[in-house]
LUMTI-708853 format. One line per 4 residues: number of its first residue (from 1); for each residue x, y, z of C-alpha. Coordinates in nm, 2 decimals, m for minus. Example, Ala and Ser with C-alpha at 12.3 -4.5 7.8 and 13.67 -1.06 7.14 Angstrom:
2
1 = 1.23,m0.45,0.78; 1.37,m0.11,0.71
# end
This chain:
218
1 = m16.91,m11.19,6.79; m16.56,m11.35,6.82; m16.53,m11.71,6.53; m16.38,m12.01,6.77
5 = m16.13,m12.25,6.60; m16.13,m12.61,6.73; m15.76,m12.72,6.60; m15.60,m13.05,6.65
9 = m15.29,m13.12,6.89; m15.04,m13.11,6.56; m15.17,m12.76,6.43; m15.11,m12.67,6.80
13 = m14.78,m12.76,6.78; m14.76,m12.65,6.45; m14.88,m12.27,6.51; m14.70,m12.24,6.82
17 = m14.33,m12.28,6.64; m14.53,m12.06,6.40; m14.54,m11.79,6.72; m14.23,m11.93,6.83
21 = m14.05,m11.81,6.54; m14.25,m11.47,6.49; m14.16,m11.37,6.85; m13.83,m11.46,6.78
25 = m13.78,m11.22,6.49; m13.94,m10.98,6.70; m13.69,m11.02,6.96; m13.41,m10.96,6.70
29 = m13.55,m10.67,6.55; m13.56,m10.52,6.87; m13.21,m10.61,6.97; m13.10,m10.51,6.69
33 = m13.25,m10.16,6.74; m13.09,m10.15,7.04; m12.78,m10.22,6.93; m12.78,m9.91,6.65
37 = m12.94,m9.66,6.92; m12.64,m9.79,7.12; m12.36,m9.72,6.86; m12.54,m9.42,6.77
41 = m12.53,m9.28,7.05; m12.14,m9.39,7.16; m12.03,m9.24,6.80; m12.24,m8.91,6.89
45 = m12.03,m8.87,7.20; m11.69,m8.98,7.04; m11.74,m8.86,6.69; m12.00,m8.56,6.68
49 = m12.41,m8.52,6.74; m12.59,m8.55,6.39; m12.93,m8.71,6.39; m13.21,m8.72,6.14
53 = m13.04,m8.52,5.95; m13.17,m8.29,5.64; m13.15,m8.45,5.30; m13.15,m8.35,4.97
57 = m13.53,m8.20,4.85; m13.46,m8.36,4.48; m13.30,m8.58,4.32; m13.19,m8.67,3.95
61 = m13.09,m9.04,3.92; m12.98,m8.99,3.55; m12.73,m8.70,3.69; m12.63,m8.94,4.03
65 = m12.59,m9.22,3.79; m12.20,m9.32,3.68; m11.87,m9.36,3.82; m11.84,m9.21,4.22
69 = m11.52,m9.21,4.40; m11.48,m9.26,4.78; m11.34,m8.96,4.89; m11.38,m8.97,5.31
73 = m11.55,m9.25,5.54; m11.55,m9.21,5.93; m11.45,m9.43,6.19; m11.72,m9.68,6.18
77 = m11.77,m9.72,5.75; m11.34,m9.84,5.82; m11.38,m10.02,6.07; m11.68,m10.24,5.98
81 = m11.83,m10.25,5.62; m11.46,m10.13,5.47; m11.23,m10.29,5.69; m10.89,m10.29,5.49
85 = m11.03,m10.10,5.20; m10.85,m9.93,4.96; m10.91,m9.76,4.64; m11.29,m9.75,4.68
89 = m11.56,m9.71,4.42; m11.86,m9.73,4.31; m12.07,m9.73,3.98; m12.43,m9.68,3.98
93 = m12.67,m9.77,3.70; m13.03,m9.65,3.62; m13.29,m9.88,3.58; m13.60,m9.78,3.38
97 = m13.76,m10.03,3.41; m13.86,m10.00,3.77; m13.64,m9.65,3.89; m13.44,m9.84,4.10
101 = m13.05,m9.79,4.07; m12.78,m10.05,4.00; m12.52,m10.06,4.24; m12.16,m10.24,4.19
105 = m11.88,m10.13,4.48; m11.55,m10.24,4.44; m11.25,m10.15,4.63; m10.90,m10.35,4.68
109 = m10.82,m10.55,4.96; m10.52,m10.37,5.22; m10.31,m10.19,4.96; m10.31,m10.08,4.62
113 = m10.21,m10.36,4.40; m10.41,m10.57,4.66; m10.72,m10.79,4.49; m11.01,m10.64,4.42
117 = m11.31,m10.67,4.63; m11.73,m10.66,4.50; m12.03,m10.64,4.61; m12.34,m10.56,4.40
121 = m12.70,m10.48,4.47; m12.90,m10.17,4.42; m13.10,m9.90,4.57; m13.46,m9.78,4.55
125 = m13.63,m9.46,4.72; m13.91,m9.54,4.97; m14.08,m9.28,5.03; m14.09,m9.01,4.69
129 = m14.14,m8.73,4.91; m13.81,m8.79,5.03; m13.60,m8.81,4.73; m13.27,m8.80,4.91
133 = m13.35,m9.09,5.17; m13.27,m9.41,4.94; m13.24,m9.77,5.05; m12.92,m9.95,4.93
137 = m13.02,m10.38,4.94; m12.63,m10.55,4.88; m12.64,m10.88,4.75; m12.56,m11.15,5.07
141 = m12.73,m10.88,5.27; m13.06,m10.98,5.49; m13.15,m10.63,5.54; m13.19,m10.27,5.32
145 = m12.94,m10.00,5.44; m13.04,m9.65,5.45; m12.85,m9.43,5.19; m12.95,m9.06,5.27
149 = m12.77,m8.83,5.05; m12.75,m8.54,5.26; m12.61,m8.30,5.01; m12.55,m8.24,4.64
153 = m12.22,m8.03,4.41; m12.31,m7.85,4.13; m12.34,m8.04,3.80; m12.03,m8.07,3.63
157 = m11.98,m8.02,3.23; m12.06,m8.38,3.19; m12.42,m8.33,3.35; m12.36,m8.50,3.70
161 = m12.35,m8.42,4.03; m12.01,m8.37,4.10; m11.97,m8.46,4.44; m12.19,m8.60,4.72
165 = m12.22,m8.61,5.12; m12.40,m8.96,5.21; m12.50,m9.10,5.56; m12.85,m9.23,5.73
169 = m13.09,m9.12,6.01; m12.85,m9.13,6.28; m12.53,m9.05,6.13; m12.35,m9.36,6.20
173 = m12.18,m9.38,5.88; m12.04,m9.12,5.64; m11.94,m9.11,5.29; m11.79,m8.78,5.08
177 = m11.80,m8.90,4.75; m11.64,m8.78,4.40; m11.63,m8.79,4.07; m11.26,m8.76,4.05
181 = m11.07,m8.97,4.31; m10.96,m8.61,4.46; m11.14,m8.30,4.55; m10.98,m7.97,4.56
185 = m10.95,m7.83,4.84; m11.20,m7.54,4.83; m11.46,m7.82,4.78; m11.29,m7.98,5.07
189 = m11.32,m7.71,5.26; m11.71,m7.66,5.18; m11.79,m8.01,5.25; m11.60,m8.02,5.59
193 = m11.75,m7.70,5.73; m12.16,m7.80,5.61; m12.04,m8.14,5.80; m11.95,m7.91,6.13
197 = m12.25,m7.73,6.10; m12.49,m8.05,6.09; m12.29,m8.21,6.43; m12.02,m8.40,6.29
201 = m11.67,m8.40,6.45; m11.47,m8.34,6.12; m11.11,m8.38,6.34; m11.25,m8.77,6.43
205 = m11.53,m8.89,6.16; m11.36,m8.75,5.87; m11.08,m9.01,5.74; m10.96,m8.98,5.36
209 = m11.05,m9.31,5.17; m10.65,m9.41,5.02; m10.67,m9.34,4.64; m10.33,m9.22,4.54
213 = m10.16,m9.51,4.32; m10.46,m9.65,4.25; m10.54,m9.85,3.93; m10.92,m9.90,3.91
217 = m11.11,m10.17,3.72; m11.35,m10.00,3.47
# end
């Protein structure tokens, strides 16, 4: 048995911008997954092949929580999100309230006495059987971003990870972050070979984030 709906000429007109506008989102969400198979696959073939990577099987937010230095971007992260960034960092909060983490990244503009740049928001993880596969929402931002931390350092004396590898599902972006503004470089080392053996092109996608000089706002 189907229910029949007898609707006047102005709820006609009414639901049809309704479907007007849904099929218009749906147009955009598929462009726009268009677009990021597109770039995915252009930075595969230019930068490396690394997709649905492996991420971490646990995670401690108390331990991830604090001060992180950007180490590394690639290519695209400069280009795009950081264009002209210097002296990047981040400090991440816990929330217990909810679990979600607090999220405040500031960098300065061009060079390192330049402004300083912000941009707050927070991040929440989806799906708990997937610890390391977080959603970052920036305020000014339509959309979540994914924030898959790919790989952990060992705690250091103040109980925190001490250095992390972040990207997302298709490896479009990459971020080697610290809790110093420099890593040694045995550490460098270890990150930049487990980054050739997931399908990054180290000599391209790897590009140290300018920290020397820098004089941070804390």
């Amino acid at each position: 048995t189907f229910l029949h709906f007898t609707t006047s000429p102005l709820q006609n007109q009414s639901n049809n911008k309704v479907v007007e506008n849904n099929h218009h989102k749906s147009i955009d969400k598929i462009m726009l997954k268009q677009i990021t198979i597109i770039l995915a696959v252009t930075v595969a073939f230019v930068f490396g092949f690394c997709v649905n990577p492996d991420t971490v099987d646990s995670l401690d937010a108390q331990q991830y929580a604090g001060i992180w230095y950007q180490i590394a971007a690639d290519p695209f992260v400069d280009e795009t999100t950081q264009r002209g960034a210097v002296c990047v960092f981040a400090n991440y909060t816990l929330f217990s309230n909810n679990g979600t983490i607090g999220v405040v990244n500031t960098a300065r503009e061009k060079t390192v006495d330049g402004p300083f740049t912000h941009i707050s928001g927070y991040a929440e993880i989806p799906d708990a059987n997937h610890p390391g596969r977080l959603k970052v929402h920036l305020a000014g931002v339509p959309w979540g971003a994914p924030y898959w931390i790919l790989k952990l350092g060992p705690v250091n004396e103040d109980n925190l990870y001490s250095w992390a590898i972040v990207s997302d599902e298709v490896c479009l972006s990459l971020f080697v972050l610290g809790r110093n503004n420099t890593l040694d470089s045995n550490t460098t080392s270890e990150i930049q070979s487990y980054l050739t053996d997931i399908g990054f092109n180290v000599a391209k996608s790897y590009e140290p984030t300018l920290q020397e000089g820098c004089v941070y706002s804390l």
